[in-house]
PLY file of the C-alpha trace (Angstrom):
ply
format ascii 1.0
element vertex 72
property float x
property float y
property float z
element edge 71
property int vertex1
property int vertex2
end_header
-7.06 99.95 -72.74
-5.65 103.35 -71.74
-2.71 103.86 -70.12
-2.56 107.04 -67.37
-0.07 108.05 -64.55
-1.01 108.35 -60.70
-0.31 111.52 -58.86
3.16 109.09 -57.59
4.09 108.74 -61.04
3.08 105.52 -62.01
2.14 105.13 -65.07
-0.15 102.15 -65.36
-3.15 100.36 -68.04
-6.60 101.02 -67.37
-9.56 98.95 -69.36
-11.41 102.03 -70.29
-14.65 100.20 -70.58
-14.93 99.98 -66.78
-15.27 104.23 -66.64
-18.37 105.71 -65.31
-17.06 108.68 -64.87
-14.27 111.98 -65.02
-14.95 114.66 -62.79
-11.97 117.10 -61.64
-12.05 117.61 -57.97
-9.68 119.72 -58.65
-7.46 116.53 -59.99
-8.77 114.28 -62.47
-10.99 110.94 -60.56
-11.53 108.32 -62.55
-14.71 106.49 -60.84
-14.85 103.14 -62.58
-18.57 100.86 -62.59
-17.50 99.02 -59.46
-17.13 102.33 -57.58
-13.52 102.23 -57.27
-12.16 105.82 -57.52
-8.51 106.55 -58.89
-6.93 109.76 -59.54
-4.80 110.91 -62.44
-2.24 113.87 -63.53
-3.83 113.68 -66.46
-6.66 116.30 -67.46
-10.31 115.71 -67.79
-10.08 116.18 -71.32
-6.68 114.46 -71.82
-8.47 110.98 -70.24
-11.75 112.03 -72.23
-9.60 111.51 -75.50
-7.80 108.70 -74.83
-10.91 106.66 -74.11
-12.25 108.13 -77.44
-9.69 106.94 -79.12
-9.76 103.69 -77.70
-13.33 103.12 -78.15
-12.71 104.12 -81.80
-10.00 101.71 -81.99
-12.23 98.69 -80.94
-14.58 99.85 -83.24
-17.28 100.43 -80.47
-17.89 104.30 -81.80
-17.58 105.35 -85.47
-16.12 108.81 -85.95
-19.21 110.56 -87.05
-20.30 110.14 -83.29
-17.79 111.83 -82.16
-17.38 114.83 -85.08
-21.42 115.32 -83.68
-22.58 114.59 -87.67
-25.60 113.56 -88.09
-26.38 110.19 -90.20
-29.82 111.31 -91.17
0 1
1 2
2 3
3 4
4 5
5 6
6 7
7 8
8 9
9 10
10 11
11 12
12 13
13 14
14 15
15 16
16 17
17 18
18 19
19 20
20 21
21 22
22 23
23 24
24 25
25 26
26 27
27 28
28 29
29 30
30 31
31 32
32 33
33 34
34 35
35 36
36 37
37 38
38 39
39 40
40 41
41 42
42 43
43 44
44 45
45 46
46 47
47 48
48 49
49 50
50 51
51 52
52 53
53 54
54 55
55 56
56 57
57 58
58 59
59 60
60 61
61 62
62 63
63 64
64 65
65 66
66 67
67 68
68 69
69 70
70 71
């Protein structure tokens, strides 16, 4: 789960595995697998890295994914 802020100032918890996709329109919209759209203060990077880190957390990625090592 990552937690982000509506343009209103909400702040509220969003299950990150539900993301399709980021894309900056020019705010940040947070399309989600059941085509629900929400937008966000926070940058396109900003949400990018808070779903890494949660994905690390869970242990779905390992951190050589995401430093771009290679395991061969």
């Amino acid at each position: 789960m990552i937690t982000v802020t509506r343009l209103n100032g909400d702040s509220f918890t969003l299950n990150a595995l539900f993301i399709e996709q980021i894309q900056m329109f020019p705010d940040t919209t947070i399309t989600l697998t059941n085509g629900k759209k929400l937008i966000v203060q926070e940058s396109n990077e900003q949400v990018k890295e808070k779903v890494i880190q949660f994905y690390k957390q869970i242990g779905l990625i390992g951190t050589s994914h995401i430093s771009g090592e290679d395991s061969s």
